[in-house]
C-alpha positions in Angstrom: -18.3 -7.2 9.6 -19.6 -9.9 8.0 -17.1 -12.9 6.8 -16.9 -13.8 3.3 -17.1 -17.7 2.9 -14.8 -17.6 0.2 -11.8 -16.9 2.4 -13.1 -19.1 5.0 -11.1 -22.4 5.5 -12.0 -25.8 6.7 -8.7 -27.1 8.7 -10.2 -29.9 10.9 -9.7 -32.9 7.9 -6.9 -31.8 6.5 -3.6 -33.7 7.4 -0.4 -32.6 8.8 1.5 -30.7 5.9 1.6 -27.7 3.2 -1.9 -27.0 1.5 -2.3 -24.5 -0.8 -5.3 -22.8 -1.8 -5.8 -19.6 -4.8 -7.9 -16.7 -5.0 -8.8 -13.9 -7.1 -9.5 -10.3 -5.9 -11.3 -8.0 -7.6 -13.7 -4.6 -6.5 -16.2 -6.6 -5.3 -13.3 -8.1 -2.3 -13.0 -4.1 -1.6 -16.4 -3.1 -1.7 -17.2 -5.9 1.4 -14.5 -3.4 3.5 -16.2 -0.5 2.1 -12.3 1.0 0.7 -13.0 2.7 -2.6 -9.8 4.2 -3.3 -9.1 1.6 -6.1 -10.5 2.1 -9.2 -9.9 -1.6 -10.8 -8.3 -4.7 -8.9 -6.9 -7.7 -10.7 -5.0 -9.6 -7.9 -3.9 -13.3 -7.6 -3.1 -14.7 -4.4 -1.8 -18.1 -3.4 -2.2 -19.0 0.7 0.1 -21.8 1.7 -1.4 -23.4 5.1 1.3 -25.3 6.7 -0.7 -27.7 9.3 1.1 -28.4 12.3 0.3 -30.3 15.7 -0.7 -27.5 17.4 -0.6 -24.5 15.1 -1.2 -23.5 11.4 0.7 -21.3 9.5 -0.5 -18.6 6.5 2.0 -17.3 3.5 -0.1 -15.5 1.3 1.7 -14.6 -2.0 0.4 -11.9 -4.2 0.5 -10.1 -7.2 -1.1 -7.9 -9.9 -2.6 -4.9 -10.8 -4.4 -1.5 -9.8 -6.1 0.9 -10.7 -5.6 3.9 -8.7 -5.4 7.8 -9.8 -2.3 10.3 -9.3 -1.8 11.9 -6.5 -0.4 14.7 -8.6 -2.4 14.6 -11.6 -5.3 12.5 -10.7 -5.0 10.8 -13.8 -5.3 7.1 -13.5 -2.4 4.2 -14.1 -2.2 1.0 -13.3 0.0 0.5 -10.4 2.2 -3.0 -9.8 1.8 -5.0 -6.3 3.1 -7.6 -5.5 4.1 -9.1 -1.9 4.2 -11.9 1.0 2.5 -11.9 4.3 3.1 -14.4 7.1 0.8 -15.1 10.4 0.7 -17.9 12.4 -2.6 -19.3 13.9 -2.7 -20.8 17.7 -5.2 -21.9 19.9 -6.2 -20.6 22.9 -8.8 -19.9 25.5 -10.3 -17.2 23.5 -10.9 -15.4 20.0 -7.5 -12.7 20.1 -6.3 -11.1 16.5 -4.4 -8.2 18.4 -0.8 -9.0 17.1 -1.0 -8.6 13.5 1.3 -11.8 13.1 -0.7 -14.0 15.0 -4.2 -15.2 15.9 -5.6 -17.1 18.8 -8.7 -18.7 18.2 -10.7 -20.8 20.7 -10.2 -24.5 21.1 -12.5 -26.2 19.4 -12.5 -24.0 16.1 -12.4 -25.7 12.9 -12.2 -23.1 9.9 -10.4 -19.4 10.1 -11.3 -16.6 7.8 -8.2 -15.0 6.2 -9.9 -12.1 4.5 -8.7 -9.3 6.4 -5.2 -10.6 6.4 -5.5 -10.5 2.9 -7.1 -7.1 3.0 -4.6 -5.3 5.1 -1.5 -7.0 3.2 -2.8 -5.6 0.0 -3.6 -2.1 1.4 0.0 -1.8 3.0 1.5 -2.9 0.0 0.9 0.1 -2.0 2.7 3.2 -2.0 2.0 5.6 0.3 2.3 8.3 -2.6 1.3 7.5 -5.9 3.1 9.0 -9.0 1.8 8.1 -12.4 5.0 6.5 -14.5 4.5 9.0 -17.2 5.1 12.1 -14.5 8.6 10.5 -13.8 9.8 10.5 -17.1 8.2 13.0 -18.3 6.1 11.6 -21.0 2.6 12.4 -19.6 1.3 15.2 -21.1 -1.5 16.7 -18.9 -3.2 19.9 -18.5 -2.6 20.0 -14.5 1.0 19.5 -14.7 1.3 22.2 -17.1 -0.3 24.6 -14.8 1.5 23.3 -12.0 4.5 24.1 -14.3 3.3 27.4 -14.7 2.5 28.1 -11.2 5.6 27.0 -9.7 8.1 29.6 -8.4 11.1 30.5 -10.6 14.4 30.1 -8.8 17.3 32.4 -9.9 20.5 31.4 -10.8 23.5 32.2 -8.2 25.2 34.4 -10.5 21.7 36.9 -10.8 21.8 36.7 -6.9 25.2 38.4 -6.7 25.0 40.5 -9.2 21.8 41.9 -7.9 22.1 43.1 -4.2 19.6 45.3 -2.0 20.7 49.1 -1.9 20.0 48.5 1.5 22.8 46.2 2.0 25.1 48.5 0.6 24.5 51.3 2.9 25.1 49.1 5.4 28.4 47.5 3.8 29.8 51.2 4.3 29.4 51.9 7.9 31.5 48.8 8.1 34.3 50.2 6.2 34.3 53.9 7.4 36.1 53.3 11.0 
């Protein structure tokens, strides 16, 4: 995949210390990774690089808004997200980004592209179902929860239960009591 210079940053001349860099996300960030599950993104993130002697470390703060559609209803809402992320970055004899908290890149290197740190923090940090506000409390009026409403099987009170037993059963109840 190809790396998008935007999240791509220069730590050779920095000094020792906290540097903080801003970005903005929108559909266009999403589109690169080919996710189209968002209908509208309006994200602000902050990365704090903390430059160390021999290591660098990432927070990446964010929050905002998206667009996504009900799972129940389809109908779209914008959904709140907000979270932190931390990674450290080492060097190393090679290029490794298996542990998701920290990435080894060659001796020698002198920028590190964050975008799919930023990417997969985002993507975790939505819900894993997605329930329109309106479907909680009730104040959504739509036509599929109306035929879900209408679909949905009618439980029966306890008291119908016992007052309505099989014939069956009572057949039965008397081979118990005729000893």
């Amino acid at each position: 995949m190809k790396e998008l210079k935007e999240f791509t940053i220069p730590f050779v001349g920095l000094k020792l210390g906290e540097h903080t860099y801003n970005f903005d996300i929108t559909n266009k960030f999403f589109e690169h990774f080919e996710y189209d599950e968002f209908n509208e993104v309006s994200l602000s993130i902050d990365a704090l690089l903390n430059k160390k002697t021999t290591l660098l470390e990432f927070t990446l703060s964010f929050n905002g808004d998206i667009n996504v559609n009900c799972d129940i209803t389809n109908e779209p809402y914008n959904q709140e997200v907000k979270g932190d992320y931390h990674f450290v970055v080492k060097f190393g004899d090679e290029y490794n980004n298996e542990n998701e908290d920290l990435l080894i890149l060659p001796h020698g290197s002198y920028e590190v592209n964050i975008q799919q740190y930023i990417y997969e923090s985002i993507v975790l940090a939505m819900p894993s179902r997605r329930i329109h506000p309106g479907v909680e409390d009730g104040s959504l009026q739509s036509d599929i929860l109306d035929k879900l409403e209408e679909l949905s099987p009618k439980l029966e009170t306890e008291a119908e239960e016992e007052d309505t037993t099989d014939p069956r059963w009572d057949d039965l109840k008397k081979l118990l009591t005729d000893k």
